[in-house]
N, C-alpha and C positions, 0 to 999 in steps of 0.2 A: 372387423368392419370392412374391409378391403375386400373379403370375398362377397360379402357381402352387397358392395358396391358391384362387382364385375358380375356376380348371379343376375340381376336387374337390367345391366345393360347400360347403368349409371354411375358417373366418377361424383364423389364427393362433393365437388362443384358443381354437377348437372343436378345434384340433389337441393344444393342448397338453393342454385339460382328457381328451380322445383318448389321450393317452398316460400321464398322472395314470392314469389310469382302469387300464390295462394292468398300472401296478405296484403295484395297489392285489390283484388275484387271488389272487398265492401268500396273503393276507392274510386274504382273503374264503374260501380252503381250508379253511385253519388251523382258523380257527373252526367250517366245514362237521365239518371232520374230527373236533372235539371233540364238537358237537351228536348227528353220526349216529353215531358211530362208528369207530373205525380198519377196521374189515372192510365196514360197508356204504360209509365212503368210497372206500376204494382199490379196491371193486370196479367199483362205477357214476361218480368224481369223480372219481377219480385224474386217469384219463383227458384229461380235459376242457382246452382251451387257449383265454384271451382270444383273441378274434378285433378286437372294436371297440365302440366307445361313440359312440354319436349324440348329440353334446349340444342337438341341436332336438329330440328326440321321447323323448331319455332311456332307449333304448335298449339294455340291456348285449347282445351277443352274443358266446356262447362255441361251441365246434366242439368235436366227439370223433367219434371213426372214421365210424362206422356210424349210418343213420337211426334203427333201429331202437333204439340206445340214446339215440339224442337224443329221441326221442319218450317213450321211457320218461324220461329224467330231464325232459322238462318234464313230465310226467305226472305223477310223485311227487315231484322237488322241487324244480317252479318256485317254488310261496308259499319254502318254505324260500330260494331262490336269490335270490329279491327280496328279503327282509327281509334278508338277512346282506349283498347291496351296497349297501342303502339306510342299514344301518348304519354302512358306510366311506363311501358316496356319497350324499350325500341326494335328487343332481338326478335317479340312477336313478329310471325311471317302470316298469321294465318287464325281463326277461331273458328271454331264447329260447336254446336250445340248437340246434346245425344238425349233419348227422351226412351223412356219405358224399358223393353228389355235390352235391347243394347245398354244404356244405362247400368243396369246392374250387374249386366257381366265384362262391361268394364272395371267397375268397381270391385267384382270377383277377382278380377286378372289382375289388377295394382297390387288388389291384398294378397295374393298367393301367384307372384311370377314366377313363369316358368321358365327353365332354361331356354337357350335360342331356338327358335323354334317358330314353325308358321303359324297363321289365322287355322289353327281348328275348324273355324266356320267357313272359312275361303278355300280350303283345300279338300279337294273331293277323295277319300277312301277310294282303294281299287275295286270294285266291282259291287257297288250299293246300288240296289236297283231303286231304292228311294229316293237318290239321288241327295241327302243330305248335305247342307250347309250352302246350299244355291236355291234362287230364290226362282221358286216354279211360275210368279208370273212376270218375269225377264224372260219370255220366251221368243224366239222369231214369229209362232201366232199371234202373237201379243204387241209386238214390233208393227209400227203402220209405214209402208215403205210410199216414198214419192219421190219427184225429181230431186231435191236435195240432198236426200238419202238410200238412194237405190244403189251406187257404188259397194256404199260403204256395207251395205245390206246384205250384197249379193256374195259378195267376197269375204265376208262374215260366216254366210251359209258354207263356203266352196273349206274353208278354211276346217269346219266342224265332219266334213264327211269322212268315208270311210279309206276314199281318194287319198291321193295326196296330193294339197292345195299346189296351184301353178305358180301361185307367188308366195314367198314366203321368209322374212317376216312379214306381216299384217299391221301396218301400223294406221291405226284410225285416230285421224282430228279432225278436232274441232273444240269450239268453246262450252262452256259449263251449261249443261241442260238440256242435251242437245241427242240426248242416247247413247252414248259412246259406253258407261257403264252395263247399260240395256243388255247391248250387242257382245259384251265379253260375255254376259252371264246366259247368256242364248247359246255361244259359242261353248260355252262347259257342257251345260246340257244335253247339247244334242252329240257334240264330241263322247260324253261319257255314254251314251244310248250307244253308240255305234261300235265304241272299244271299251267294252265292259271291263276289261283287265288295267285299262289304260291308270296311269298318274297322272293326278291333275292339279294343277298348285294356282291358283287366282289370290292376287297381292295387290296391294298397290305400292308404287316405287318406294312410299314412305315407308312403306313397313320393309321392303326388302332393307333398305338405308337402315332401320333400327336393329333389324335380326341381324343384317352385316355386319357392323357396330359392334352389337353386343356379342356377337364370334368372337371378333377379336379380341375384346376385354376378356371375355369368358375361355379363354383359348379353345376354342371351341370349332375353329374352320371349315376343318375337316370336314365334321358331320354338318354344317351348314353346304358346304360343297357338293355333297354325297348329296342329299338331300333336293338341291337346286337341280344336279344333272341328271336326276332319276327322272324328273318331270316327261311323261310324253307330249304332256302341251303346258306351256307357260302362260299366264296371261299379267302383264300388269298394266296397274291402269295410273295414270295421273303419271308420266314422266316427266314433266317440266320440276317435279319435285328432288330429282336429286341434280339440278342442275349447281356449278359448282364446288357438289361432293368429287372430289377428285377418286378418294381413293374407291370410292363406291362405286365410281361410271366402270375403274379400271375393272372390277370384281363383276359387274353387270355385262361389259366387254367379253372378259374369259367365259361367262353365263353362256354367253349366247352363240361366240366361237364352238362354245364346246357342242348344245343344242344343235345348231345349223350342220354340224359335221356331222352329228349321229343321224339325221335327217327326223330330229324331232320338231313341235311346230312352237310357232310364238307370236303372241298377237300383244301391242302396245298402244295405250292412248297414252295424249298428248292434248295440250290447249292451243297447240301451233305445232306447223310442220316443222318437221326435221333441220330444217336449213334458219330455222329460225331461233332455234334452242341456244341462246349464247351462252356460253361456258359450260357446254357441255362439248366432249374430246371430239377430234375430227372424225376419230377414227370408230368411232360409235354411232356418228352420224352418218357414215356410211356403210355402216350394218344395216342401220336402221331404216336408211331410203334402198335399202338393196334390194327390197321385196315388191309391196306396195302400199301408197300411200294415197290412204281415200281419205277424202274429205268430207263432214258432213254439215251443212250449209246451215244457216237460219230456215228454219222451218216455214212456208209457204202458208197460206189461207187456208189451201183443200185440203193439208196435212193436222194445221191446226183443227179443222172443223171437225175432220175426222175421229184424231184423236179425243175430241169429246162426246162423240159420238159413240167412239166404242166404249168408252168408261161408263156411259147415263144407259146403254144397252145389257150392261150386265147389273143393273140395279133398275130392275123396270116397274120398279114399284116408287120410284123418284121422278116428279116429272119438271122436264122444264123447259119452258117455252123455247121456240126458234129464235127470238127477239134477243133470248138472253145466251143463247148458243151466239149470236154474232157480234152480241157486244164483247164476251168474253175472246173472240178467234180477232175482232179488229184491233182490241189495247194489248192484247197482251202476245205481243211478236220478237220477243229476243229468244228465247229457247221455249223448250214444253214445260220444263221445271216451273218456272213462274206460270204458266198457264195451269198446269195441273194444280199448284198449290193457290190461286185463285179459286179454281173449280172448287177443291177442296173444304174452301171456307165457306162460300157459297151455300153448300151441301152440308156444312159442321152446324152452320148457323139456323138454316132451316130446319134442322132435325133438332138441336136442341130448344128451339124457341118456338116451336110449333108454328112455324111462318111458312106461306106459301112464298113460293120461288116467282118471281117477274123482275121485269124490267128493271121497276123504281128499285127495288131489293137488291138490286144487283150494283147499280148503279151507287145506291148509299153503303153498302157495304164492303163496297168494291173501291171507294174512289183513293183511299190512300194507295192502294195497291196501281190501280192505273198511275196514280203519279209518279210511282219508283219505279215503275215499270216502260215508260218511256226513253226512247232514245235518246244516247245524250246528242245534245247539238255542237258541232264543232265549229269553229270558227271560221271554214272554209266553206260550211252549209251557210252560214251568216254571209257572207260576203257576198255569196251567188243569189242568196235572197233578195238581198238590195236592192245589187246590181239589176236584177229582174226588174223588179220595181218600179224605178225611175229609170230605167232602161239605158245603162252604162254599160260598158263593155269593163269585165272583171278586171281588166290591169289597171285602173282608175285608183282601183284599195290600195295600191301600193305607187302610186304615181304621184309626182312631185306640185301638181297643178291644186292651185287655188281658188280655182273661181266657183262660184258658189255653187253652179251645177254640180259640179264634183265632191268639194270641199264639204258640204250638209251631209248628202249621203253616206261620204267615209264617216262622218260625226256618228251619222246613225247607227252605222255599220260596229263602231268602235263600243257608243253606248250598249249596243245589243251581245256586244261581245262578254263585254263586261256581267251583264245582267243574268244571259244565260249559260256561260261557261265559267269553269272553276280556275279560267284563267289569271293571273296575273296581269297589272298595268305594263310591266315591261315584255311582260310575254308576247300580250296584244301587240304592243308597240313594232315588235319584230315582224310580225305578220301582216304588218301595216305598212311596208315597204322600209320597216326599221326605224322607226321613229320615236321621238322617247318618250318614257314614260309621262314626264308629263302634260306631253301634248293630246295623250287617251287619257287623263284625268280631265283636261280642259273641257275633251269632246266629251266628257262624260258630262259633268257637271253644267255645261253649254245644253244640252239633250237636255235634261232632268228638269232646268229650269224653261226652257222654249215648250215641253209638252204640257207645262201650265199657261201656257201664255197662249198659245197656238195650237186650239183643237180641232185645224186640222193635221198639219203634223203630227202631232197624237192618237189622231185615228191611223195614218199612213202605218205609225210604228205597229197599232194595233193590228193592223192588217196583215204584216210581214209578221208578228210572231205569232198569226194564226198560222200561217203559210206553213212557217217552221215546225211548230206543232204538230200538223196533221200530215 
C-alpha cells in the first residue's frame, strides 16, 4: 500500500482527504442548485461529475461532456464554484471544470499513473516537425498585438529566435485572460521550428509542484533533475501557484541557477509582478526580475474589436452585424477570455437554434454574462462619484463635519457602499474616516427609507450609480 501511495505522488492522507473531497459534491450541488436555480442548474451543473482534489495545490477538478461547456461554466460560475467548496472544504484553493477530450485523458491518467514524470502533451519531443502536443492556433499569427501588449509580444518573439534573447528570464504578467498562456505556446512553436533538435518542456508551476512532490515520495530526483536541466527552454506558466511551497520555490531556484548558467532560455507567467509574489524566497524574486518583466494590460477597444474580428473572418460563412461587434468590445473589457467565451455563446446559440445573430439576440442572450462581467466598483470609485455630484471636495468622506451639506452625501456615499460593494459595515466604517459601524448602518437605513419619501433624492442616487456603471 505505501508503494503504492508514493507511485501516485499521494500519502495515505492526500488519498483520503481525495476521497472526503468526492462525497462532499452531490452537497456542494445542493446548494448550487438553491443559489442559481433549478432550470439554470440542471441545464449547465447537472451535468458535471467530481473528477479529483489535489491536497498540495488545493485543487477541486470537476468533468462534464463537452469543452465548450466546461469553458462556459468556468466562465460564469467558477467564483460561484469556489465559494460553495470552500464552504464544505476550506483547503479548496481553486476549481477547474474539464470537458471532452481533456476530460478523458484525465481520467486515463488517474486510472493508470505514471511515475514522475511531465505533461506528455506539454512537452515538445526533439525534432517533430508536426510539432505535437502544442496547440497550432497559439500562434504569434494568431496573437493581435496593441499598445497593451506589444511589450510583452515583442519579447515573446525575441525570446523564440534563433538568437539569443537580450533578456533573460522572460517573465510575462498579467491577470487571467489576458494572453500570457497564448504567448508561451507561440514561444514553443516557433522556438521548436528554429531548433529542431532543441528540448522543450511547457508546465505550469502546479504541475512542476506535483512531479516535484511526487520525486521525493517516489525517490525519484534524480531523474526529475536530469530531466528539468536537459530543457533548452522552459516555459511555465501560473507562478503565483507555488507561492508558499517552500521546498518547491528552493527546487525551482536550483532549476533556474542551473538553466541560466548553461545559457538555456526560460520564460514565466505570473498574475502579478515579481515584487508582488508574497511568500515566495527573495532570492527567486530576483532571479525572476533579473531578465525582463513585461506586462500585459487590460485589453483596449481596438484590440478587443479586433480580436473579433479576426475570429468572425475565419468563419465567413457566420455573419454578424457591426452593432453586435460593439455591443460585445463595450461590456465585455476585463480580459479576451470572457470576451471570446461571450462571442462563443453568441455563435453556439445561433447555430444550434437556427437564429439569426442581431442586436436584440445579443443583447437577451448576452445579459447575464454583461452583468458578471462588469467591473467591480470600489468604494473609493463611490466616494469620488458623490463627491462629483454634489460637488464636495473628497476629504468631506472622511471629515468630522455635520452639516447637512456634507453630512447627506457621506449618507449617500455609505448607502452606495453598502449596495454595491461586498464590503462589510465596519469595513465601510473605516474608509469613512473610521467610523463605526453603526453609524453606516444608520446611514444606511436613513438612505433606504428618505429614497421612498423623497423622489428626488432617489433619482440623484439613480443618477450617481448610472455614473458608476458606465
Amino acid at each position: 500500500m505505501a508503494e503504492s501511495g508514493n507511485r501516485d505522488g499521494y500519502g495515505a492522507g492526500d488519498k483520503a482527504m481525495s476521497g472526503d473531497a468526492a462525497t462532499l459534491w452531490p452537497r456542494v450541488a445542493e446548494g448550487l442548485r438553491r443559489d442559481l436555480g433549478a432550470r439554470t442548474f440542471d441545464h449547465w451543473l447537472k451535468p458535471v461529475r467530481f473528477a479529483d482534489f489535489c491536497t498540495l495545490s488545493g485543487v477541486v477538478t470537476l468533468e462534464t461532456a463537452s469543452r465548450f461547456s466546461a469553458n462556459w461554466i468556468n466562465e460564469r460560475f467558477g467564483d460561484r464554484l469556489e465559494l460553495a467548496w470552500r464552504q464544505q472544504l476550506p483547503a479548496v484553493r481553486s476549481v477547474t471544470v474539464r470537458g471532452g477530450a481533456a476530460a478523458s485523458e484525465r481520467a486515463a491518467a488517474l486510472a493508470h499513473p505514471p511515475l514522475p514524470a511531465f505533461d506528455t502533451s506539454a512537452t515538445q519531443p526533439a525534432a517533430n516537425p508536426a510539432l505535437l502536443g502544442f496547440d497550432p492556433r497559439l500562434s504569434f499569427e494568431r496573437f493581435v498585438i496593441a499598445r497593451s501588449n506589444i511589450l510583452a509580444a515583442n519579447a515573446a518573439r525575441r525570446m523564440a529566435m534563433v538568437e539569443a534573447p537580450q533578456f533573460n528570464p522572460l517573465y510575462l504578467c498579467s491577470g487571467t485572460g489576458q494572453g500570457k498562456t497564448h504567448l508561451l505556446q507561440a514561444i514553443a512553436q516557433d522556438y521548436a521550428r528554429a531548433h529542431p533538435t532543441a528540448t522543450i518542456i511547457l508546465m505550469s508551476a502546479e504541475k512542476f509542484m506535483l512531479e516535484f512532490v511526487g520525486a521525493m515520495r517516489g525517490g525519484d530526483m534524480m531523474a526529475f533533475k536530469a530531466r528539468l536541466r536537459a530543457a533548452d527552454l522552459l516555459l511555465l506558466d501560473d507562478l503565483q501557484f507555488v507561492i508558499g511551497k517552500n521546498s518547491t520555490q528552493e527546487e525551482l531556484l536550483h532549476t533556474i541557477d542551473d538553466l541560466m548558467t548553461a545559457g538555456k532560455r526560460l520564460v514565466v507567467t505570473a498574475d502579478r509582478p515579481p515584487a508582488m509574489l508574497d511568500g515566495v524566497e527573495a532570492r527567486l524574486l530576483s532571479r525572476l526580475a533579473g531578465g525582463l518583466v513585461a506586462d500585459i494590460e487590460a485589453p483596449e477597444d481596438d484590440l478587443r474589436e479586433r480580436i473579433i474580428r479576426q475570429r468572425l473572418a475565419a468563419m465567413p460563412m457566420v455573419e454578424v452585424p457591426d452593432d453586435v461587434v460593439a455591443y460585445l468590445v463595450k461590456h465585455f473589457t476585463r480580459n479576451i477570455r470572457e470576451l471570446e467565451g461571450a462571442l462563443n455563446k453568441l455563435l453556439a446559440y445561433a447555430a444550434l437554434t437556427g437564429t439569426t445573430i442581431d442586436l436584440r439576440l445579443a443583447e437577451d442572450r448576452l445579459a447575464e454574462n454583461v452583468r458578471c462581467a462588469r467591473p467591480r466598483i470600489t468604494i473609493e470609485e463611490i466616494q469620488r462619484a458623490v463627491c462629483a455630484h454634489y460637488r464636495l471636495d473628497k476629504s468631506e468622506m472622511a471629515s468630522k463635519r455635520r452639516v447637512r451639506a456634507v453630512a447627506r452625501p457621506r449618507q449617500v456615499a455609505m448607502y452606495l457602499a453598502k449596495e454595491l460593494t461586498p464590503r462589510s459595515y465596519p469595513e465601510i466604517g473605516r474608509r469613512f474616516g473610521g467610523r463605526d459601524h453603526s453609524t453606516v448602518i444608520h446611514a444606511v437605513r436613513t438612505v433606504e427609507a428618505l429614497r421612498v419619501a423623497d423622489s428626488e433624492l432617489d433619482a440623484e442616487i439613480a443618477a450617481i450609480r448610472r455614473s458608476l456603471n458606465s
